[in-house]
N, CA, C and O atoms as CSV, one atom per row, in Angstrom:
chain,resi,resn,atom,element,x,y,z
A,1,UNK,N,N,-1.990,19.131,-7.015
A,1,UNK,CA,C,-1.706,17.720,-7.134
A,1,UNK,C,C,-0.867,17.232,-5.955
A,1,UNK,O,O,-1.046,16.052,-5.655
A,2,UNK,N,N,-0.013,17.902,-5.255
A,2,UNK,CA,C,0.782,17.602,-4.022
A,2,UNK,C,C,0.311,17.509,-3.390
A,2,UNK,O,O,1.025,16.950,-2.558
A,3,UNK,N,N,-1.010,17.720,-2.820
A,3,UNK,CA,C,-2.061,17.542,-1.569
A,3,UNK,C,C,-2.694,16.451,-1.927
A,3,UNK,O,O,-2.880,15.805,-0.896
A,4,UNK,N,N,-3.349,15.610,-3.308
A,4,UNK,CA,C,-3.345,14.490,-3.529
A,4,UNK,C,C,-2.348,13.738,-2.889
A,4,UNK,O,O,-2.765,13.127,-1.906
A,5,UNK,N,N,-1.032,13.581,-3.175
A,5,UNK,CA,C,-0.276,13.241,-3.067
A,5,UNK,C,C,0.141,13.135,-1.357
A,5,UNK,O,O,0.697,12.235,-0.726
A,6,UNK,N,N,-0.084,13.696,-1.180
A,6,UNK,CA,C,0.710,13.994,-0.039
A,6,UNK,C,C,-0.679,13.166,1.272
A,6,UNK,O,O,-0.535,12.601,2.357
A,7,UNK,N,N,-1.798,13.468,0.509
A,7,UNK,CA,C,-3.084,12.682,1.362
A,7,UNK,C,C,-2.751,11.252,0.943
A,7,UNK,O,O,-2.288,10.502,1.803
A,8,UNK,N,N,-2.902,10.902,-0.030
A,8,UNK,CA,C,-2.819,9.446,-0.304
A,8,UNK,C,C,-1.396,8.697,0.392
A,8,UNK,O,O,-1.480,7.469,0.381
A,9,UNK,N,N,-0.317,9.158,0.897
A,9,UNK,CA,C,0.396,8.994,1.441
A,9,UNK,C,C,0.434,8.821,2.991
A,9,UNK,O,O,0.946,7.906,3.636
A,10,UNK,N,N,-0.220,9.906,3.419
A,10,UNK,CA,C,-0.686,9.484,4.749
A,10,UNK,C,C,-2.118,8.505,4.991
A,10,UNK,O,O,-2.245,7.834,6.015
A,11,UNK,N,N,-2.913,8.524,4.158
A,11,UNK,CA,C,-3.525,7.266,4.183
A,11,UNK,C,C,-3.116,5.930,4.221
A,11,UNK,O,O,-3.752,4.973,4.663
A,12,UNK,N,N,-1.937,5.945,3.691
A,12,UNK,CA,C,-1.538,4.421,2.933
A,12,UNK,C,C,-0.776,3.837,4.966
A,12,UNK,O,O,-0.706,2.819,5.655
A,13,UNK,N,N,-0.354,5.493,5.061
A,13,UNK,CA,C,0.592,5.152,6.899
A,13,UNK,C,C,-0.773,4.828,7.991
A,13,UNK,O,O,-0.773,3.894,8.793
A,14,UNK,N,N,-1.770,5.697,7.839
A,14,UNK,CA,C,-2.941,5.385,8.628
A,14,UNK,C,C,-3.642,3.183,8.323
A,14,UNK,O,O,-4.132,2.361,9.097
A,15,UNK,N,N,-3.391,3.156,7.315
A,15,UNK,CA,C,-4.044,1.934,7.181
A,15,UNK,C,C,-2.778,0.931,7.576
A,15,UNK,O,O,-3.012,-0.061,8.266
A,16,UNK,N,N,-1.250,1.258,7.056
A,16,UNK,CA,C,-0.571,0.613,8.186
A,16,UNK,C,C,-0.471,0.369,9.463
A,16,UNK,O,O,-0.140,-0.693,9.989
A,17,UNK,N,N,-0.889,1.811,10.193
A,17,UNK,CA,C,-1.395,1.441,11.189
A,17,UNK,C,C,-2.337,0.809,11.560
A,17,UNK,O,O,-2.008,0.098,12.509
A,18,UNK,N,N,-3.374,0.702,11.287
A,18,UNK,CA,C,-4.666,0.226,11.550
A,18,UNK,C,C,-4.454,-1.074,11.021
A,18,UNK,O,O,-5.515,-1.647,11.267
A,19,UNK,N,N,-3.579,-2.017,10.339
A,19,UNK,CA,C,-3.201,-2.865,10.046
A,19,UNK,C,C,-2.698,-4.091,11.656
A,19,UNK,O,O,-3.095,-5.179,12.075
A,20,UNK,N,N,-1.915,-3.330,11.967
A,20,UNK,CA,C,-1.438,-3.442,13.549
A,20,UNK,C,C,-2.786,-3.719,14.066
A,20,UNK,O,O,-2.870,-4.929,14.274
A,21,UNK,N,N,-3.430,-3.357,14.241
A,21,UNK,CA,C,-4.945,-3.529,15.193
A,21,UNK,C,C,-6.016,-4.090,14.633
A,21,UNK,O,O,-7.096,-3.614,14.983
A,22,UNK,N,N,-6.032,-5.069,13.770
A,22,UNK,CA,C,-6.874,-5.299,13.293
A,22,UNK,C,C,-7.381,-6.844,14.573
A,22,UNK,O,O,-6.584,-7.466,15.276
A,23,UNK,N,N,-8.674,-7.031,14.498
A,23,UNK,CA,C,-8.814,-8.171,15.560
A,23,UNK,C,C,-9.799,-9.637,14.520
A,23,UNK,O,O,-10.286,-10.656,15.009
A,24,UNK,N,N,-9.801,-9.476,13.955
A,24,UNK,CA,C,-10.746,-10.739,12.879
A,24,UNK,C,C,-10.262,-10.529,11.075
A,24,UNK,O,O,-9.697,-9.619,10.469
A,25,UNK,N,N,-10.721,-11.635,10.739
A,25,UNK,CA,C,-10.532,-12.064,9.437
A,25,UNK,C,C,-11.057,-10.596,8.494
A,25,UNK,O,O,-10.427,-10.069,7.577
A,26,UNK,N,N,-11.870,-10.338,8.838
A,26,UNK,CA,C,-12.806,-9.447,8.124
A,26,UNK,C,C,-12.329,-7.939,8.223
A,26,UNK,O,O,-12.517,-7.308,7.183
A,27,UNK,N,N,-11.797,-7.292,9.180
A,27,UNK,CA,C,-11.268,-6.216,9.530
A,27,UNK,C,C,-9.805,-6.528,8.370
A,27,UNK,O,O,-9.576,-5.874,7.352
A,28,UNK,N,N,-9.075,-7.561,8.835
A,28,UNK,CA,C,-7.852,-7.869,8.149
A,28,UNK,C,C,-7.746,-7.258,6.568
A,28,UNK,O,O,-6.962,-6.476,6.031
A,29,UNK,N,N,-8.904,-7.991,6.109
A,29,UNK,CA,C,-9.253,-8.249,4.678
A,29,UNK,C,C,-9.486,-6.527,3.733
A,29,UNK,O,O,-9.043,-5.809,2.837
A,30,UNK,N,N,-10.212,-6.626,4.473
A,30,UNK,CA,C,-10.966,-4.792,4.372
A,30,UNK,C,C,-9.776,-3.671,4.172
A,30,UNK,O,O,-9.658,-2.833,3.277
A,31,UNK,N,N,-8.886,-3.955,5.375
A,31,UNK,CA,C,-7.914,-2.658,5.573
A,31,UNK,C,C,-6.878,-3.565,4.296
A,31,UNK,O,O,-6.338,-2.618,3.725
A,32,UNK,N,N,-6.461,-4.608,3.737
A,32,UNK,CA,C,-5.596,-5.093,3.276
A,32,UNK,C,C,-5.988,-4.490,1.434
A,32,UNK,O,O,-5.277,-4.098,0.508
A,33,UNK,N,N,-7.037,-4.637,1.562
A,33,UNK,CA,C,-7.726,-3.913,0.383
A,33,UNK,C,C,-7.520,-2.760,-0.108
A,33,UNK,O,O,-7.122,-2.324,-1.188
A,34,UNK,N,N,-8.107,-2.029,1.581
A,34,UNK,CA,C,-8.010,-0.658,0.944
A,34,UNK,C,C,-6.230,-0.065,0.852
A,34,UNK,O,O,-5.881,1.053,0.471
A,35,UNK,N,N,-5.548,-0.911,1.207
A,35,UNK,CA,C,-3.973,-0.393,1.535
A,35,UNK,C,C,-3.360,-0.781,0.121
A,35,UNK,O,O,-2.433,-0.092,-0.306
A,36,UNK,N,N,-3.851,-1.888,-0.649
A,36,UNK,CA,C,-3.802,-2.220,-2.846
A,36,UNK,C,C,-4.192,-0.957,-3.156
A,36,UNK,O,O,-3.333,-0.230,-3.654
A,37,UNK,N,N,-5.859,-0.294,-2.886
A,37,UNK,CA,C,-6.183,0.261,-3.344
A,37,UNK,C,C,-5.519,1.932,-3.163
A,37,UNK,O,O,-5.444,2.636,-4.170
A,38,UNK,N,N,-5.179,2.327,-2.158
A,38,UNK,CA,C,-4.193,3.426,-2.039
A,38,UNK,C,C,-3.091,3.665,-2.749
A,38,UNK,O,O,-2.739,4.693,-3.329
A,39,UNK,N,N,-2.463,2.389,-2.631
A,39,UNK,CA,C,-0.998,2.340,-2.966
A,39,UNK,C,C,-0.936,2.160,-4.418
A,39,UNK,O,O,0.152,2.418,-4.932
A,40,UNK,N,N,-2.129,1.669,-5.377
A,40,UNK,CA,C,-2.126,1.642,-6.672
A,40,UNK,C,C,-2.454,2.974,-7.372
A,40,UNK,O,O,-1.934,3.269,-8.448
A,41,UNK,N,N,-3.720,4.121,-6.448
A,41,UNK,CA,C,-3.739,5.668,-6.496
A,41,UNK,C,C,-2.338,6.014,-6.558
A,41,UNK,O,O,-1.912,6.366,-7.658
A,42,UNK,N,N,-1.616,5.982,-5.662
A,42,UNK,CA,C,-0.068,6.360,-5.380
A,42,UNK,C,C,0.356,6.594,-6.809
A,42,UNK,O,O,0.526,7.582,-7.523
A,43,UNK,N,N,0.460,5.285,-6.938
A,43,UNK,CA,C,1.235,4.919,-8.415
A,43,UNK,C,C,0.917,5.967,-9.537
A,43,UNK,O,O,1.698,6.739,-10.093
A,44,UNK,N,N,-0.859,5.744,-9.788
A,44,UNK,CA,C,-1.272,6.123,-10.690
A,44,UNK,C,C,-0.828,8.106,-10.551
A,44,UNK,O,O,-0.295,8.829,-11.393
A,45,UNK,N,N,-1.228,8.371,-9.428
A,45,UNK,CA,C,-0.954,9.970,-9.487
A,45,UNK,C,C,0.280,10.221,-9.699
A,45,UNK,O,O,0.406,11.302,-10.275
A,46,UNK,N,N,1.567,9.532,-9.421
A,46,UNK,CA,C,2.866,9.646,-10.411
A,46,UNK,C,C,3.463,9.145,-11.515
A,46,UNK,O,O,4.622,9.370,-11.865
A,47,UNK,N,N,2.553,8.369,-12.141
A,47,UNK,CA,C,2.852,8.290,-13.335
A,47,UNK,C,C,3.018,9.226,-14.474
A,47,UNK,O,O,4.024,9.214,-15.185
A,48,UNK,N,N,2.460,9.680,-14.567
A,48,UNK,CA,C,2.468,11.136,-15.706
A,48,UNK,C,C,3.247,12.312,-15.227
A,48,UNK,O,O,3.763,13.028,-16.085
A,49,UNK,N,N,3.398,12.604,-13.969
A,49,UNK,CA,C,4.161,13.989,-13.931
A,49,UNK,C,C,6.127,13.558,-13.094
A,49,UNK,O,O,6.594,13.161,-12.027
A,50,UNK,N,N,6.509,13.895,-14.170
A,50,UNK,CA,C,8.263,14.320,-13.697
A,50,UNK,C,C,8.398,14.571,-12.371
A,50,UNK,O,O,9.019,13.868,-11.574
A,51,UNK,N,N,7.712,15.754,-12.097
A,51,UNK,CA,C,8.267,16.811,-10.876
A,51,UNK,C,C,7.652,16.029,-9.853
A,51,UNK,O,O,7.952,16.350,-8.703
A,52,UNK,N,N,6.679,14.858,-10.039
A,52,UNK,CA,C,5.949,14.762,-8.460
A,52,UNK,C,C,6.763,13.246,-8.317
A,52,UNK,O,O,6.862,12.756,-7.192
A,53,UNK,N,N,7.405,12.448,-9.648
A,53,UNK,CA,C,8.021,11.827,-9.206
A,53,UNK,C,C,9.651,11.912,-8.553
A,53,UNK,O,O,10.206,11.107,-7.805
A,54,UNK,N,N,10.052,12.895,-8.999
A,54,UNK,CA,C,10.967,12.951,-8.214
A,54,UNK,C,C,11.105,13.728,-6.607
A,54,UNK,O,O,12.013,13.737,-5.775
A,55,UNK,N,N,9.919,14.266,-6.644
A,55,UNK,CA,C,9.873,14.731,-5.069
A,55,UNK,C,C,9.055,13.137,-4.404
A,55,UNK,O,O,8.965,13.187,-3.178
A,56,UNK,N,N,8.818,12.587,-4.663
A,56,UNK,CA,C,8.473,11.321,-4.177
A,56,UNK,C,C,8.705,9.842,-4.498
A,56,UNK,O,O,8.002,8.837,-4.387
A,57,UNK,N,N,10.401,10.162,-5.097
A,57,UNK,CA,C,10.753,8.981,-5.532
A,57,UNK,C,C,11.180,7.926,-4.216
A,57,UNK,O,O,10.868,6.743,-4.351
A,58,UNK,N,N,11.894,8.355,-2.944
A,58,UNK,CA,C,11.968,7.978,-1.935
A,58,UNK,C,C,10.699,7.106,-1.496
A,58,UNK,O,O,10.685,5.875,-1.521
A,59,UNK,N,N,9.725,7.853,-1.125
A,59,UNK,CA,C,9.089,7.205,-0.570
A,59,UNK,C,C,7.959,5.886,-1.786
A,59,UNK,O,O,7.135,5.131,-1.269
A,60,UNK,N,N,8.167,5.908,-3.064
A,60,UNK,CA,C,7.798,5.329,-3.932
A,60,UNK,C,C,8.856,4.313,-4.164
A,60,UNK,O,O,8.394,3.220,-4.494
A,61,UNK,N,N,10.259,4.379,-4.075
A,61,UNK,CA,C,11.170,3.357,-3.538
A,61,UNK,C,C,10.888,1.991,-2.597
A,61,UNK,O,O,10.975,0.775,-2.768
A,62,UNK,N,N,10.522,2.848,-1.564
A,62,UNK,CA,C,10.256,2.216,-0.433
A,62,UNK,C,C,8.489,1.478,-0.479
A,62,UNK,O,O,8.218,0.409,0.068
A,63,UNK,N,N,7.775,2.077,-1.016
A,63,UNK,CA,C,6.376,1.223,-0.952
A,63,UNK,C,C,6.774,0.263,-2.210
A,63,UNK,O,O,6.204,-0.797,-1.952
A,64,UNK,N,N,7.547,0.096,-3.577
A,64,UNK,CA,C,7.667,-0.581,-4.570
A,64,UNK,C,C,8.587,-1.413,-5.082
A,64,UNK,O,O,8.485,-2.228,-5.999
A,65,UNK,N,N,9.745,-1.046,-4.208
A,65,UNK,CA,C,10.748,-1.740,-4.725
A,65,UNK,C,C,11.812,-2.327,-3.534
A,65,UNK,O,O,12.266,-1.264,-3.111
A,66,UNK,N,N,12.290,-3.107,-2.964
A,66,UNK,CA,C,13.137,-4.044,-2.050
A,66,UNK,C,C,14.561,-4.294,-2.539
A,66,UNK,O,O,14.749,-4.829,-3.632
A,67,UNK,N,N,15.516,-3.936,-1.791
A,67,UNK,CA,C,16.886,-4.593,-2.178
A,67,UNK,C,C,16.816,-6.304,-1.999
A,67,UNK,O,O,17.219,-7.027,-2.910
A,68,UNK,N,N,16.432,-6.691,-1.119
A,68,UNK,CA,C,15.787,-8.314,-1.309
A,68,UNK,C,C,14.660,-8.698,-0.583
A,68,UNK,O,O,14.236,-8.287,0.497
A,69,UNK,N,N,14.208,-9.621,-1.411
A,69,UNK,CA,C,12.802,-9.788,-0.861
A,69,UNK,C,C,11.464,-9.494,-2.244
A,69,UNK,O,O,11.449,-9.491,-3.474
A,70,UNK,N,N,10.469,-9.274,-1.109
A,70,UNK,CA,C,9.526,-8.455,-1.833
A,70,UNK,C,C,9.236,-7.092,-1.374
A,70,UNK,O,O,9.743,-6.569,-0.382
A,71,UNK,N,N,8.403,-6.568,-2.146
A,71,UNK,CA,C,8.401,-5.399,-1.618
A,71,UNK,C,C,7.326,-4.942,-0.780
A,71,UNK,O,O,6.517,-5.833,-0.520
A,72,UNK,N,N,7.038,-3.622,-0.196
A,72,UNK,CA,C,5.307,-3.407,0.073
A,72,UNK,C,C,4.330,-3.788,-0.720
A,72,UNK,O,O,3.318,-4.455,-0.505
A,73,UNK,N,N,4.712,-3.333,-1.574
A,73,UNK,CA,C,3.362,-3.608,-2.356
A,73,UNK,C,C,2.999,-5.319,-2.768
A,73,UNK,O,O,1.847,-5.708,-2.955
A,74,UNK,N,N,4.210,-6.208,-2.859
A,74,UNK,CA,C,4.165,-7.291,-3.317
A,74,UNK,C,C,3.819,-7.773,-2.043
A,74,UNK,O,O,2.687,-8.247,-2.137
A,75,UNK,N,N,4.213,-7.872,-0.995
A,75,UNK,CA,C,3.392,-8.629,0.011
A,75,UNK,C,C,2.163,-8.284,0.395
A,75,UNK,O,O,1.500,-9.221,0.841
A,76,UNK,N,N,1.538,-7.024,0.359
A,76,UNK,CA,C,0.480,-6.585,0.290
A,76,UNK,C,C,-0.774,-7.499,-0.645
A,76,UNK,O,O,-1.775,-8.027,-0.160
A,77,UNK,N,N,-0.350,-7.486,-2.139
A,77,UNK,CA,C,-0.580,-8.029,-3.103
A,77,UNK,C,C,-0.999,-9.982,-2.696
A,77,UNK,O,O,-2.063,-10.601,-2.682
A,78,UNK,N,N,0.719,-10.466,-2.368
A,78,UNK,CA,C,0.312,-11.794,-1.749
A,78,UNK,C,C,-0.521,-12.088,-0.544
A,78,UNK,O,O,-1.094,-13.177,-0.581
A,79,UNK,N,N,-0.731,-11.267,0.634
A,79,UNK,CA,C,-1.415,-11.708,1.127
A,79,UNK,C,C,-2.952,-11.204,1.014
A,79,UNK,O,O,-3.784,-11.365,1.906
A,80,UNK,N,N,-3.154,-10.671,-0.030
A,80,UNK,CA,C,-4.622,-10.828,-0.472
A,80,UNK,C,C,-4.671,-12.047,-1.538
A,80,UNK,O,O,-5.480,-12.867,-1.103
A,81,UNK,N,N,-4.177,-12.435,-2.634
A,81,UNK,CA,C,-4.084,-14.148,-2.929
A,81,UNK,C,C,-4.255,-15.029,-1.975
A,81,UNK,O,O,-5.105,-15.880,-2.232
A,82,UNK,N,N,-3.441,-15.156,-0.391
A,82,UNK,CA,C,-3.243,-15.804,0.621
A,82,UNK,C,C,-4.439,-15.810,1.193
A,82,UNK,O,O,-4.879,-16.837,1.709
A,83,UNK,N,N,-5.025,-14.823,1.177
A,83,UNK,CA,C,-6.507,-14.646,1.856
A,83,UNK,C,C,-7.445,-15.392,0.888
A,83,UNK,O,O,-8.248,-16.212,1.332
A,84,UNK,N,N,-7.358,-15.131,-0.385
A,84,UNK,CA,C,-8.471,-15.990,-1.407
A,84,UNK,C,C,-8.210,-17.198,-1.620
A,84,UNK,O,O,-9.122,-17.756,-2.230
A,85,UNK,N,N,-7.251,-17.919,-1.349
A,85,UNK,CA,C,-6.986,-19.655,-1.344
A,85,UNK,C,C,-7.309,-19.665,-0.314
A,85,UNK,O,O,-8.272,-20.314,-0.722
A,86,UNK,N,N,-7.524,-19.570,0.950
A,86,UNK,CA,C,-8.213,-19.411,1.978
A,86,UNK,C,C,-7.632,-20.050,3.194
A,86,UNK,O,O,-8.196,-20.825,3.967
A,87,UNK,N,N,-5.808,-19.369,3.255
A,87,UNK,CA,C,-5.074,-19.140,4.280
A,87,UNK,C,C,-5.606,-18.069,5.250
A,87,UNK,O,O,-5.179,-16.987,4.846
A,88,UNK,N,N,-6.461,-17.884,6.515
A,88,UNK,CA,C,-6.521,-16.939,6.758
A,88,UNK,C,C,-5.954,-16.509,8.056
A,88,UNK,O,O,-5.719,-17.379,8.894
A,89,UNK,N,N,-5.647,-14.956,8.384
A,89,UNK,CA,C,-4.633,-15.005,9.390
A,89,UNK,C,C,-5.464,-14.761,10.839
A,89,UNK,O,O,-4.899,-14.046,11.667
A,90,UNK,N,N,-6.042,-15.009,10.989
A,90,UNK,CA,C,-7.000,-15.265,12.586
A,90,UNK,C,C,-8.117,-16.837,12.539
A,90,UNK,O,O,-8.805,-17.135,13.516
């Protein structure tokens, strides 16, 4: 289960990156998707087990929760809404 874990994690950094480079509406949209859809795997693969949340409470901190603001995941979240009222960012 830690190699789950530990893949879906570096995915979620690969699509941040690739976030950075995106050049059209459509690329935007796509990677913004699949970066919900990672980061909600995330979730789901620590929900049920103790031991994998606390070896990955840090970095589950940091994708979920903000001392102020929103968080990763919540801006993630808004700017796919932002994209469907049809603010778009290019």
């Amino acid at each position: 289960m830690n190699k789950q874990v530990d893949k879906t994690v570096k995915h979620i950094s690969e699509l941040q990156n690739r976030l950075n480079h995106v050049r059209n509406n459509l690329q935007y949209i796509k990677v913004i998707q699949a970066l919900k859809d990672s980061l909600d795997k995330f979730y789901d693969l620590l929900n049920n087990d103790q031991n994998l949340q606390r070896e990955y409470e840090a970095t589950y901190l940091r994708y979920f929760f903000s001392a102020g603001g929103l968080s990763f995941y919540d801006r993630v979240c808004y700017s796919i809404l932002d994209y469907r009222y049809g603010n778009k960012p290019f």
